[in-house]
C-alpha positions as CSV (number, residue, x, y, z in Angstrom):
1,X,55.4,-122.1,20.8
2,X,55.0,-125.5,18.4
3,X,52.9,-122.7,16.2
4,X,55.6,-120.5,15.9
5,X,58.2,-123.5,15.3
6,X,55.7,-124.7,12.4
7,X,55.5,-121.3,10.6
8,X,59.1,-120.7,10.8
9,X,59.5,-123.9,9.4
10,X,57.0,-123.0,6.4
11,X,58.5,-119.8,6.1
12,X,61.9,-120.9,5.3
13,X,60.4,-123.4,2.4
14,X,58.9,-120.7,0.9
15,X,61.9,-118.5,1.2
16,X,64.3,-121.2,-0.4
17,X,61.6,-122.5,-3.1
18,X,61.4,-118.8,-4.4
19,X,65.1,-118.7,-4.1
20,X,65.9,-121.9,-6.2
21,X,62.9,-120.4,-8.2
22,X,64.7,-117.0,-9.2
23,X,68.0,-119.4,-9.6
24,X,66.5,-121.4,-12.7
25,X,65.2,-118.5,-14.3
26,X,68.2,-117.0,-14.3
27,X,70.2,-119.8,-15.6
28,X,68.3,-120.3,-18.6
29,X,68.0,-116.7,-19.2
30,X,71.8,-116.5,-19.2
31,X,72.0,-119.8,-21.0
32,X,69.7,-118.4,-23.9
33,X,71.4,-115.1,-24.3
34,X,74.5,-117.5,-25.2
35,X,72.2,-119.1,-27.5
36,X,72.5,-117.3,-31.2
37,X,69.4,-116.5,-33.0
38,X,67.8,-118.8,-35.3
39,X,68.0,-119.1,-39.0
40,X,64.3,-118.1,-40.5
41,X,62.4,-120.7,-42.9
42,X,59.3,-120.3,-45.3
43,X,56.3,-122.5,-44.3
44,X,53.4,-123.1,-47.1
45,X,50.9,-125.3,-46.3
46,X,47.8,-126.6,-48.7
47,X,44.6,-124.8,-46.9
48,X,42.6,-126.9,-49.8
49,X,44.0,-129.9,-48.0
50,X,42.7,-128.2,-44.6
51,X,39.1,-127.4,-46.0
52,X,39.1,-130.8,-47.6
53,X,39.8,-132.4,-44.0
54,X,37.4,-130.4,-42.2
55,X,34.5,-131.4,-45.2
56,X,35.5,-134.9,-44.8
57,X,35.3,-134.9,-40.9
58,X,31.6,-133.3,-41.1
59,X,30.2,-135.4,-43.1
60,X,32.2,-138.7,-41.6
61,X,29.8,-137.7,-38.3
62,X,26.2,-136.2,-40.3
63,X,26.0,-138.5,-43.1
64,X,24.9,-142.2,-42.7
65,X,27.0,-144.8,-44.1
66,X,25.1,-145.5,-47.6
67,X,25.6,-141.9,-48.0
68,X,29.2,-142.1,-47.0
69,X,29.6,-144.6,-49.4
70,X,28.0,-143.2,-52.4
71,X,29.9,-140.1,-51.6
72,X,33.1,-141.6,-51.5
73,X,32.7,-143.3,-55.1
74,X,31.8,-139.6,-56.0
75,X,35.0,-138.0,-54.7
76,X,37.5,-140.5,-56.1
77,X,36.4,-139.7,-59.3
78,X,36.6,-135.8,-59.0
79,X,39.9,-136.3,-57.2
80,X,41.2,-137.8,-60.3
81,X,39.8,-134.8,-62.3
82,X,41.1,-132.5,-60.0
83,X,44.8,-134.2,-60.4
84,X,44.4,-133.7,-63.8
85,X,43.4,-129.9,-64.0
86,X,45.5,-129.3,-60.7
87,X,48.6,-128.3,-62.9
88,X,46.6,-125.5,-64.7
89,X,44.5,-124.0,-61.8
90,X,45.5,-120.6,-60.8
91,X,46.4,-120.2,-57.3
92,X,45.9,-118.3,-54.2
93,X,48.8,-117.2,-52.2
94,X,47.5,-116.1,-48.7
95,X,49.8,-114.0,-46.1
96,X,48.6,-112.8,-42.8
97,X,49.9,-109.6,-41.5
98,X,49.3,-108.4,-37.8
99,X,51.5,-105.2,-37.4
100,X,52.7,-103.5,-34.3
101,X,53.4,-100.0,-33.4
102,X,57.5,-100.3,-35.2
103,X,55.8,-102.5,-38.2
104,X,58.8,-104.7,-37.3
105,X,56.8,-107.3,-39.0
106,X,57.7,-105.9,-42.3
107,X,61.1,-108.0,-42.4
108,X,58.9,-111.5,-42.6
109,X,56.7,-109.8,-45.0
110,X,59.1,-108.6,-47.6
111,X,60.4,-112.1,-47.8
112,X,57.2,-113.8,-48.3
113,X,56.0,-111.6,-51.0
114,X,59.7,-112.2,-52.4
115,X,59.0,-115.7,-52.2
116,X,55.5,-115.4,-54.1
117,X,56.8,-113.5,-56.7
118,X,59.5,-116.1,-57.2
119,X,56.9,-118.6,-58.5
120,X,53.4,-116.3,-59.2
121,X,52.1,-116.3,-62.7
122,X,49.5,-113.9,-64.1
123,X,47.0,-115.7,-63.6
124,X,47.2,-116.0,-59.6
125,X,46.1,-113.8,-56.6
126,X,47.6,-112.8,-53.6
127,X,45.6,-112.0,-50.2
128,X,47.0,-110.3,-47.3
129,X,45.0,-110.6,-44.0
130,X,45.6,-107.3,-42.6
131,X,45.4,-106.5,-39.2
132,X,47.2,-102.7,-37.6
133,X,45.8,-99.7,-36.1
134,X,49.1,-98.3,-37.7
135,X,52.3,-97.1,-36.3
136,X,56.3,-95.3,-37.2
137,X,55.6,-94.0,-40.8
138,X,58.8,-94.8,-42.2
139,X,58.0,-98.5,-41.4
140,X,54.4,-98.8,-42.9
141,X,55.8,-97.3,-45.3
142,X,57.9,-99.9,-46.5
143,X,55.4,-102.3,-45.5
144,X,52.6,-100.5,-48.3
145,X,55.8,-101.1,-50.7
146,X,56.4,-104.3,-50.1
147,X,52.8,-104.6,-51.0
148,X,53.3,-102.9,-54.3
149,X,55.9,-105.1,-55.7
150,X,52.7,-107.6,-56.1
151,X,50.7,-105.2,-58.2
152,X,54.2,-104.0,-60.0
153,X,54.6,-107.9,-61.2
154,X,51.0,-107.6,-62.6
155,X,49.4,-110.1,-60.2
156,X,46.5,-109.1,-57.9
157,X,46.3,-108.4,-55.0
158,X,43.4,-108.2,-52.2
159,X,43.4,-107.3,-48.6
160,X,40.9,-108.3,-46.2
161,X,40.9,-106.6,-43.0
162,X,38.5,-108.4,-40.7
163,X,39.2,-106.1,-37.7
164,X,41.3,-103.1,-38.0
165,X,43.0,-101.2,-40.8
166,X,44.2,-97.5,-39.1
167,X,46.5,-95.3,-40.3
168,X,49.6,-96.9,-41.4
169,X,47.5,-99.8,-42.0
170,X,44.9,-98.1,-44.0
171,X,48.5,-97.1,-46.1
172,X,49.2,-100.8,-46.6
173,X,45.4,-101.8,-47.5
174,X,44.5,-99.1,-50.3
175,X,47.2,-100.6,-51.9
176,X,45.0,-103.9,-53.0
177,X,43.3,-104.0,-56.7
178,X,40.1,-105.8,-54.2
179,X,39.8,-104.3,-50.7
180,X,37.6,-106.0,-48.6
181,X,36.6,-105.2,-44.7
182,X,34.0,-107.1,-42.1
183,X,30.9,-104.9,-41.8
184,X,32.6,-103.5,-37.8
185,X,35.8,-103.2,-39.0
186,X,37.8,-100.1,-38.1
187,X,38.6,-98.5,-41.3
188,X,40.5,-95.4,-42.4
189,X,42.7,-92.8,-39.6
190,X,44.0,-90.7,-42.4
191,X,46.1,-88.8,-40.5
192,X,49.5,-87.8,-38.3
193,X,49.8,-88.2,-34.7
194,X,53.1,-87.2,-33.0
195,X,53.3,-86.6,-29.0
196,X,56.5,-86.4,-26.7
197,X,56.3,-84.9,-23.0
198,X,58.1,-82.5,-21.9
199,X,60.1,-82.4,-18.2
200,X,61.9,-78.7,-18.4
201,X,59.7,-76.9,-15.5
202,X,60.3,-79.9,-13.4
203,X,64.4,-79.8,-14.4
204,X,63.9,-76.3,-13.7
205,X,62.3,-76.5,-10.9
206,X,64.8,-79.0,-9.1
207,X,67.4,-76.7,-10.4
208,X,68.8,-79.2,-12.9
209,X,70.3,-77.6,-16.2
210,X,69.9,-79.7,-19.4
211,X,72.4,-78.7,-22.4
212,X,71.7,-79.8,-26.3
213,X,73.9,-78.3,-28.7
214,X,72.4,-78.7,-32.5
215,X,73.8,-77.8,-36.2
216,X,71.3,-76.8,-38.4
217,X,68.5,-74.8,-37.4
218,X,66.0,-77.8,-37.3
219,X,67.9,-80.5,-36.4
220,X,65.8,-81.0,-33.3
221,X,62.8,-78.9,-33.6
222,X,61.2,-80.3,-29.9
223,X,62.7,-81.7,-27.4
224,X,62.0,-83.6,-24.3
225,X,64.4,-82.0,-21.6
226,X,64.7,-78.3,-22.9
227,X,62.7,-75.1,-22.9
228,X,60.3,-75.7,-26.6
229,X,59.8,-72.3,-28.7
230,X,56.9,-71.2,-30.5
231,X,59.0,-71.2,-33.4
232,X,60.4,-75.1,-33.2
233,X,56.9,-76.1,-32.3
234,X,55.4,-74.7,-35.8
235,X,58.1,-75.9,-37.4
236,X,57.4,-79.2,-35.7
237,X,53.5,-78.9,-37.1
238,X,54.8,-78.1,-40.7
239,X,57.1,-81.2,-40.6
240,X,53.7,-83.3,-39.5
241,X,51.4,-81.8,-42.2
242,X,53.7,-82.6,-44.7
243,X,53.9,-86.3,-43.9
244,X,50.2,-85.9,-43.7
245,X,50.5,-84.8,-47.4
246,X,52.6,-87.4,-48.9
247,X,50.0,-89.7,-47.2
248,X,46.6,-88.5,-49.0
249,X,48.7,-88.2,-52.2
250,X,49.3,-91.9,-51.4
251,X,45.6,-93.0,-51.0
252,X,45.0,-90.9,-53.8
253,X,47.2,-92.5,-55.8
254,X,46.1,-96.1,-55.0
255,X,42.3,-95.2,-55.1
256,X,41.7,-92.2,-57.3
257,X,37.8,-92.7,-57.0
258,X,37.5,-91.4,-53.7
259,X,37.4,-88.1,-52.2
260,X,40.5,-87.6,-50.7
261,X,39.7,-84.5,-48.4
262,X,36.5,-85.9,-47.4
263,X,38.2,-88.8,-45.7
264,X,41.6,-88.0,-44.8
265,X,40.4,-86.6,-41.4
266,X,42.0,-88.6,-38.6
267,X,38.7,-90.5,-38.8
268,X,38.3,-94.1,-39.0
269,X,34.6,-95.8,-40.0
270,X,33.1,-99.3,-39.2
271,X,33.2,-101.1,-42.6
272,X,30.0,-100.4,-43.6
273,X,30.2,-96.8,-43.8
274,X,33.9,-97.4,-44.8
275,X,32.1,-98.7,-48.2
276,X,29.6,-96.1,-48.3
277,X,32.7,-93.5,-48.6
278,X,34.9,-95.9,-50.9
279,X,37.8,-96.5,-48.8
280,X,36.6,-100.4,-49.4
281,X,35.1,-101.9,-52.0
282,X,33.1,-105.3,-50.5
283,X,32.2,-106.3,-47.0
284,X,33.2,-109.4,-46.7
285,X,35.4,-111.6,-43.9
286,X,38.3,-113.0,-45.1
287,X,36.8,-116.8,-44.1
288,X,34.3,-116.4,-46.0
289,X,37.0,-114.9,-49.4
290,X,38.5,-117.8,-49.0
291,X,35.5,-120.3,-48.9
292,X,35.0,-118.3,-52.1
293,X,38.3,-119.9,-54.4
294,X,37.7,-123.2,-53.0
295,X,37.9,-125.7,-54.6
296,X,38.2,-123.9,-57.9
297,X,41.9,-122.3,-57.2
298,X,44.4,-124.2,-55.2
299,X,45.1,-122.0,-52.0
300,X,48.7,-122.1,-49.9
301,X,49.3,-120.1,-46.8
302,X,52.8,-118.2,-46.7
303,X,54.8,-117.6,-43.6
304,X,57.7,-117.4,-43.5
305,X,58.4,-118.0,-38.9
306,X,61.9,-117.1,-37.6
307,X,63.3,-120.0,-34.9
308,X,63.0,-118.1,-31.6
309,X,65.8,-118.9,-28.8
310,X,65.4,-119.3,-25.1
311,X,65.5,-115.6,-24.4
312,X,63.9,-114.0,-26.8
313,X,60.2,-116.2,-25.9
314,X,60.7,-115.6,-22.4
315,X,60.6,-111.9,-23.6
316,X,57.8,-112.9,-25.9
317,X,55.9,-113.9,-22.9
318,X,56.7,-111.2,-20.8
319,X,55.4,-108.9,-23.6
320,X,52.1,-111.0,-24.1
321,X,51.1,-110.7,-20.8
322,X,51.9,-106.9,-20.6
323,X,50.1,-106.2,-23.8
324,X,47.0,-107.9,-23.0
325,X,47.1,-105.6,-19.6
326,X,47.5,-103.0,-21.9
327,X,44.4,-104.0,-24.0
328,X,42.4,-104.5,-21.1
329,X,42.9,-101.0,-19.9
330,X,42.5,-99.4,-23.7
331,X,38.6,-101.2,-24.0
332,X,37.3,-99.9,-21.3
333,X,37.7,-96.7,-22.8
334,X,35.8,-97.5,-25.6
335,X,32.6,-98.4,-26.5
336,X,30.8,-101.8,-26.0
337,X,27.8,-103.0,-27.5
338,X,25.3,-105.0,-25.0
């Protein structure tokens, strides 16, 4: 009897901390939704001052303290050098771009390049960091031109892609005057891909009537609910080969040395063979690209970070967790190396 007193007891704890729990949450999820969204802001930071930091810290623990000291006599007098010549360095203007599936990330782009090309001279360099197995066409789309106001201003421009560069995202990295790619990259996807299910023997067979009324003979070529033809589903495969099209006239465009039909397959290469069929030009990390313009150029890192409310990191988190479910699920359908 004192057992069942004890985990009654404990039961109701657990039912009111939960309660309380579900309480909070929703408190400060209502209280963010009040919340408006925050204004954005442009970060640059000095990544010559990082390296510097990093070098310093290194040596501070491998060198002995005559060393340290010779050293140091060494680097005050290239630092006044370096204040002097500072002025007339060229520059390196790094961006990092990780795109999703709506490119949504193309709004904190467009105003970082704008933000470059406010103060870029001819002399500088722009790299992106590119990171997207692709996505909505219409939004790396804009994305490859937000790229192309760079080269329009006559300042280069290099991409690095140290893990993936697919479809739309190959569309936004043939754009660069240098492309560069780690040697297991994925490179290239040349290609359309558009899928929708369809639920009309189901409605059917529950006896549920679906209704779409259309002007125009193509407004809605497929649908979702409704019986598909034979003729709105070629219609459907025209529409998709002519965005496939307008995307090798693209890569074309941006890298005339390549064959064209060769690549624009659907496939997508490590970078090694990438280089082998001229989709890139160098294998080579972006680290390492980097390391390569210090301390000769001064390098800044460009983001421009919108101020997140309550609500919309809560969602953030949410998200996180889901996709990294997600991820877990998609790699074990491909393959490993052991």
């Amino acid at each position: 009897m004192e057992f069942l007193y004890e985990y009654g007891l404990f039961l109701a704890k657990a039912v009111t901390f939960v309660a309380a729990f579900v309480i909070i949450v929703a408190s400060v999820v209502g209280a963010a939704n009040r919340q408006k969204p925050g204004k954005g802001h442009l970060e640059i930071a000095s990544l010559n001052e990082q390296l510097k930091d990093i070098t310093n810290y290194a040596r501070s623990v491998l060198l002995d303290k005559a060393s340290m000291k010779k050293l140091a006599k060494q680097q005050k007098k290239e630092a006044k050098d370096q204040d002097k010549e500072k002025q007339s360095r060229s520059r390196l203007f790094v961006i990092e771009f990780k795109g999703s599936m709506d490119a949504h990330e193309v709004e904190r782009l467009r105003e970082e390049v704008t933000a470059i090309l406010c103060v870029a001279e001819s002399q500088d360099e722009v790299l992106v960091k590119l990171e997207s197995g692709g996505g909505v066409v219409h939004g790396y789309g804009l994305a490859a031109a937000q790229l192309h106001r760079i080269k329009d201003k006559g300042i280069k421009l290099t991409v690095s892609v140290d893990k993936v560069a697919a479809s739309g995202g190959y569309m936004m990295a043939c754009v660069a005057d240098n492309l560069l790619a780690s040697r297991f990259a994925y490179i290239g996807s040349i290609g359309v891909l558009a899928q929708l299910p369809n639920f009309h023997k189901v409605l059917k067979k529950n006896d549920i009537e679906f209704e779409q009324h259309t002007a125009g003979a193509y407004k809605r070529t497929l649908t979702v609910f409704g019986e598909n033809t034979d003729e709105g589903r070629e219609k459907f495969r025209e529409e998709i080969e002519e965005i496939h099209v307008l995307f090798k006239d693209w890569v074309r465009e941006q890298r005339s040395q390549m064959d064209i039909e060769k690549v624009a397959t659907g496939e997508f290469w490590p970078g090694v063979k990438a280089k082998e069929l001229g989709l890139i030009d160098t294998i080579m990390t972006s680290d390492d690209y980097i390391l390569s313009a210090y301390p000769e150029k001064e390098i800044y890192s460009v983001k421009y970070s919108h101020k997140k409310n309550m609500a919309e990191k809560l969602g953030m988190s949410f998200a996180s967790v889901a996709q990294q479910q997600l991820m877990r699920l998609w790699s074990q359908t491909r393959t490993w190396f052991h």
